[in-house]
C-alpha positions in Angstrom: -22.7 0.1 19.7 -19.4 -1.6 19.1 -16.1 -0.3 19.7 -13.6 -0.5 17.0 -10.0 0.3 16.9 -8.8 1.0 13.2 -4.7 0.3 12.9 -3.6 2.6 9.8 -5.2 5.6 8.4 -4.2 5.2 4.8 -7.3 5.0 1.9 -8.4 1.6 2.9 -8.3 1.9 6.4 -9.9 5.4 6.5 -12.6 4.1 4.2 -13.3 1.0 6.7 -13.3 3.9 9.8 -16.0 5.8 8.4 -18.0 3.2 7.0 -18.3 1.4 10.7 -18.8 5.2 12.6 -22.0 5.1 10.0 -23.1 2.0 10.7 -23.6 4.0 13.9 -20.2 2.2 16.1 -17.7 4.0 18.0 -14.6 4.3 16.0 -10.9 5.1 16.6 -8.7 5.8 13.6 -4.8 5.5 14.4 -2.5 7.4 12.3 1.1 7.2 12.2 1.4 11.5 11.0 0.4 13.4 13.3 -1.0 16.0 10.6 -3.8 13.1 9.4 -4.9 12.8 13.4 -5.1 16.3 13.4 -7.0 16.7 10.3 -9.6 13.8 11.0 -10.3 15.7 14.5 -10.4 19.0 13.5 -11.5 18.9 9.8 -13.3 15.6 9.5 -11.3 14.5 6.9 -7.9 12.6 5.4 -6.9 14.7 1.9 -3.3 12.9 2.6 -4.6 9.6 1.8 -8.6 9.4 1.1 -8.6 13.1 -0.7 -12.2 15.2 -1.7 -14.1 12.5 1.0 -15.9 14.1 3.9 -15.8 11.7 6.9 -18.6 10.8 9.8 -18.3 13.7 11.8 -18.3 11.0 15.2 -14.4 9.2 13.6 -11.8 10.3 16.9 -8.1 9.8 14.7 -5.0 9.6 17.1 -1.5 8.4 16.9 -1.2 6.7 20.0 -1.7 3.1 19.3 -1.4 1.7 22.4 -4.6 4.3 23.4 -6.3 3.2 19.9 -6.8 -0.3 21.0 -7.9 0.2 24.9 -11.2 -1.6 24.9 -12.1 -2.1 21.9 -14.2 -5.1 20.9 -12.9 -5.4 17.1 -9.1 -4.2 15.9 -9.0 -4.1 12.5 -5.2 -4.2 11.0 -4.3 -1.8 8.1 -0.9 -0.7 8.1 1.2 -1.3 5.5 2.5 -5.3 5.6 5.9 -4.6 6.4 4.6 -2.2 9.2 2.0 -4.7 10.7 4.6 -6.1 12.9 5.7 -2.8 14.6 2.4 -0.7 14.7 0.8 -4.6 16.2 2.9 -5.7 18.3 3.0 -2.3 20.5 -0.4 -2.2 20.1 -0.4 -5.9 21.4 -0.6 -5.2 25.2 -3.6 -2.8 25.0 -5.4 -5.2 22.5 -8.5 -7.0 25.5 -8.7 -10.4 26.0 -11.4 -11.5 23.4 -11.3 -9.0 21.1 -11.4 -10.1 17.7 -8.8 -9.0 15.3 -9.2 -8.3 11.4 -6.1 -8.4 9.0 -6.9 -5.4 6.3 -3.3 -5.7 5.1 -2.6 -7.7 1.8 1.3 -8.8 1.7 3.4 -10.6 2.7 6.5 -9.6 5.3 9.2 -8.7 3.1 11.9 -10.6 5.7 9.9 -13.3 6.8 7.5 -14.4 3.8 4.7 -14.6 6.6 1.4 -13.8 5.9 -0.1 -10.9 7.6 -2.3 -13.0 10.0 0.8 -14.8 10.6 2.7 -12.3 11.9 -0.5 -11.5 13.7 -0.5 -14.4 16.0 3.3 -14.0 16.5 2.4 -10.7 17.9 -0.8 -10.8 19.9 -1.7 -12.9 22.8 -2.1 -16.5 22.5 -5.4 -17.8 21.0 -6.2 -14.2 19.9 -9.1 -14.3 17.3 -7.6 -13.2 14.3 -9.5 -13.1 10.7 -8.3 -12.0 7.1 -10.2 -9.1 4.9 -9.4 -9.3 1.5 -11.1 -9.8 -2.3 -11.5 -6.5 -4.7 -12.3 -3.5 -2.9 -11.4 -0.5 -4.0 -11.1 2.0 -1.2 -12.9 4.7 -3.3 -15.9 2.7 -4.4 -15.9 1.3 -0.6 -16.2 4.9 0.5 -18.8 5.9 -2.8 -21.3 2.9 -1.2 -20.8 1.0 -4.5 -22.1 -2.5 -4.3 -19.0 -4.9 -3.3 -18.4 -8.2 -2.4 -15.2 -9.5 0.1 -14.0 -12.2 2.0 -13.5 -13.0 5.4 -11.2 -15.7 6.2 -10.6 -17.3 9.5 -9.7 -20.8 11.1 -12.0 -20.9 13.6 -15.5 -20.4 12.1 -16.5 -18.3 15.2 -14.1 -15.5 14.5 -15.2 -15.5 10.8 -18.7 -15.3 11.5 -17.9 -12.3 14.2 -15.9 -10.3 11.3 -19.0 -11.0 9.3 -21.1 -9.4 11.5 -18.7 -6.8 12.4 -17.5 -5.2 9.2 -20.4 -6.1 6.8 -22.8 -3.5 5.2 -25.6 -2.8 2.9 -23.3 -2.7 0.3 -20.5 -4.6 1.6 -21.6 -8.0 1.6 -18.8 -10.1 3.1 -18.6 -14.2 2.6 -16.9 -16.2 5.2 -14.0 -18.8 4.6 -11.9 -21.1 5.9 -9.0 -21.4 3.8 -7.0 -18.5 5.2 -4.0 -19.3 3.5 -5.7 -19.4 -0.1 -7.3 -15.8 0.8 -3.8 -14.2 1.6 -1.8 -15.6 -0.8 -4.2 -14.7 -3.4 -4.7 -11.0 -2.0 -1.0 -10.5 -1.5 0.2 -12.5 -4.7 -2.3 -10.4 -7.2 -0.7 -7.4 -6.5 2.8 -8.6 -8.6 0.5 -9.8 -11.3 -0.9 -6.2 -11.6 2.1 -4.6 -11.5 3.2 -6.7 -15.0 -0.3 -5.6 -16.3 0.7 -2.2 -15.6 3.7 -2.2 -17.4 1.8 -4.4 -20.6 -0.2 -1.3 -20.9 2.1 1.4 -20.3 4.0 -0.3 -23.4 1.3 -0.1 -25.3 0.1 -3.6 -25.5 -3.6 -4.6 -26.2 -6.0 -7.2 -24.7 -4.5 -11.3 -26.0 -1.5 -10.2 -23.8 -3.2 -8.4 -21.0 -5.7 -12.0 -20.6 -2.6 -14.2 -21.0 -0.4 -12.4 -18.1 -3.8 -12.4 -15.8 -4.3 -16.2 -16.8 -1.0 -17.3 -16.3 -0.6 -15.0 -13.5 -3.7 -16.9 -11.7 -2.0 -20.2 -12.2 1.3 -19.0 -10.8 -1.2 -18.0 -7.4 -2.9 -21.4 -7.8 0.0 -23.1 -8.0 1.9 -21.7 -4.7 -1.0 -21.6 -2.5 -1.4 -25.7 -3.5 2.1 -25.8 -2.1 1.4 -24.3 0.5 -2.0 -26.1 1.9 -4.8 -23.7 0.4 -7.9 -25.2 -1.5 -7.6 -24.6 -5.4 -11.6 -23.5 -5.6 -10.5 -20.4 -3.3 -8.5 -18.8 -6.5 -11.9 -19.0 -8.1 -13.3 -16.8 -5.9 -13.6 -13.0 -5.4 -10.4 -13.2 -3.2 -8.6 -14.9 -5.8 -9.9 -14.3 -9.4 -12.0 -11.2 -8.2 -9.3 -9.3 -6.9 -7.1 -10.4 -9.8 -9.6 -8.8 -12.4 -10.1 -5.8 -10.1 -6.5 -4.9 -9.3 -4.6 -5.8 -12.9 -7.3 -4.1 -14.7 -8.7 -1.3 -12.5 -7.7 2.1 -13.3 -8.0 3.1 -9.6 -5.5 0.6 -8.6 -2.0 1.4 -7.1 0.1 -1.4 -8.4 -1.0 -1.8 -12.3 -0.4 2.7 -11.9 3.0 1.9 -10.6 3.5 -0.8 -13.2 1.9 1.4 -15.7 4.4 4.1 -15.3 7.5 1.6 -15.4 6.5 0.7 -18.9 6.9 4.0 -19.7 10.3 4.3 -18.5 10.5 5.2 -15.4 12.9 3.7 -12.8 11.3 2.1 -9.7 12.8 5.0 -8.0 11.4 7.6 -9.7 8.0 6.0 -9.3 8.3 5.3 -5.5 9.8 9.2 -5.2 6.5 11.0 -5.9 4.2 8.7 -3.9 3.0 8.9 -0.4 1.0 5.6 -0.9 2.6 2.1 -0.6 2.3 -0.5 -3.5 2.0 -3.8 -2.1 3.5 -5.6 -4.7 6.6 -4.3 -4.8 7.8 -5.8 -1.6 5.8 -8.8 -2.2 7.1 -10.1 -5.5 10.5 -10.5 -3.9 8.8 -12.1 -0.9 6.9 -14.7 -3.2 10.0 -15.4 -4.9 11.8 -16.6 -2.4 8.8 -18.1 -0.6 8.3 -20.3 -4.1 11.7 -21.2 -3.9 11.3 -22.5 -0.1 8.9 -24.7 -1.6 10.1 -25.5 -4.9 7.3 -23.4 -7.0 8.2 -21.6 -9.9 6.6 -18.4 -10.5 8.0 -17.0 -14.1 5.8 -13.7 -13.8 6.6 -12.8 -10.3 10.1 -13.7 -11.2 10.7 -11.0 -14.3 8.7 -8.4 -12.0 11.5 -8.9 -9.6 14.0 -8.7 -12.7 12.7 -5.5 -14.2 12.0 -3.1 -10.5 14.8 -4.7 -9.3 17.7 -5.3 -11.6 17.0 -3.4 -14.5 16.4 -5.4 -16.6 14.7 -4.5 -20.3 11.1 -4.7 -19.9 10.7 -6.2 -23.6 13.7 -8.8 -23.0 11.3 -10.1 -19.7 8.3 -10.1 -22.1 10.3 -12.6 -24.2 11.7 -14.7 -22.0 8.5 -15.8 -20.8 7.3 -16.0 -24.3 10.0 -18.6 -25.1 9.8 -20.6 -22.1 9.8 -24.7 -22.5 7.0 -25.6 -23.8 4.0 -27.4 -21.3 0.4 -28.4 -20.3 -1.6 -25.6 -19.5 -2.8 -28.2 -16.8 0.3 -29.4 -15.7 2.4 -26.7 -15.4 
């Protein structure tokens, strides 16, 4: 039996809790409302975040972080990206020596542009073990047992091989990678590409334009994490095209619902108001942004996301500037 501290009880990291306590380990849950500890102790279940989903009876939830993390072997990170920093780093002094540490977050920091396993190793103690989660996993079909395939993404081989071991299932058959760069950038970028699909469809828009956005939208990816030092074959994977199709397509995910509703006509505000869970790609497709910018990458997509949740501008008039664009090489550009 390992034991396994879970940072964040939102849908996903809920869903990873109770998978592990069946796998038969000992599992602590930290929530940040007191009412979702409660109700995972008392009630066996999180309706606030993972609704209608009875949990192992042996998941312990509590909102002491610092407590969470005392000797656990695995500490898997799943609080929102621009909480990973606080919730982590006072976590960070109960986190033991060896214990290998899982990023479940996809995003980057909103102030910083650091990748979550970034801001990770700013955080923990030095030459912590740290590995990245990510490819299309919705928290629901996680938590249904529906076949799925991830990614685990590490420098070190070791501490990919551990997570491996460590998170993987029967149905959650997990691939290790090196690249970690390519896996978060692609996990964290995605999420402003599905938001644009979002607001295709809730415009009313059919498939050519849908496949063009998630085309383009891939290349935009592509094309930053090659700035950035990650291998092109890794957006051909499930943590780059996988989670693209999943997430911009899916009707189960957050950000393309979000988007959705925007095309629709609702403010960014209005969407944001009525929902207790956090779309990454809000906060992330300011982040890319400027983090393209650092590195003199243009991402047109990301760019009129930022543009239309941001500044108001007319979601038809963002449609047509990219249409009318200079013209270039698929290849080249």
């Amino acid at each position: 039996m390992t034991r396994v501290a879970v940072m964040g009880a939102g849908g996903w990291g809920t869903t990873l809790a109770d998978l592990l306590c069946a796998r038969g380990e000992e599992v602590v849950l930290w929530a940040h409302e007191p009412e979702v500890a409660d109700e995972v102790n008392r009630r066996h279940r999180n309706d606030l975040f993972l609704p209608d989903s009875p949990l192992q009876p042996s998941l312990t939830a509590t909102t002491d972080c610092f407590a969470a993390v005392g000797g656990a072997e695995v500490v898997i990170s799943a609080a929102p990206s621009h909480a990973v920093r606080r919730v982590m780093g006072a976590a960070s002094a109960g986190i033991a020596a060896g214990a290998l540490v899982v990023s479940a977050s996809k995003g980057l920091e909103p102030t910083t542009h650091l990748r979550m396993t970034e801001v990770l190793a700013q955080v923990l103690a030095p030459g912590s073990a740290i590995a990245a989660l990510s490819g299309p996993t919705f928290a629901r079909e996680v938590y249904e047992r529906q076949p799925t395939a991830a990614v685990v993404a590490a420098v070190s081989g070791q501490a990919a091989q551990r997570a491996q071991v460590a998170l993987g299932a029967p149905h959650l058959r997990l691939y290790t990678n090196d690249d970690v760069i390519g896996v978060e950038l692609a996990g964290a970028l995605k999420n402003v590409v599905a938001i644009a699909a979002g607001i295709l469809d809730g415009l009313g828009m059919g498939h050519n334009p849908r496949a063009a956005l998630i085309t383009r939208g891939l290349a935009e990816i592509s094309r930053l994490g090659a700035a950035m030092g990650a291998r092109p074959a890794t957006f051909a994977g499930l943590a780059g095209m996988g989670d693209l199709l999943l997430t911009a397509t899916g009707p189960l995910s957050r950000n393309r619902s979000l988007g959705f509703e925007v095309g629709r006509g609702k403010t960014l505000d209005e969407v944001v108001g009525r929902r207790l869970s956090v779309a990454e790609g809000v906060g992330t497709a300011r982040a890319a942004v400027e983090l393209a910018a650092q590195v003199g990458v243009e991402l047109p997509i990301a760019r009129e996301v930022v543009c239309v949740l941001f500044e108001g501008k007319p979601l038809r008039e963002a449609i047509g500037q990219l249409m009318e664009r200079s013209l270039k090489s698929e290849t080249w550009s």
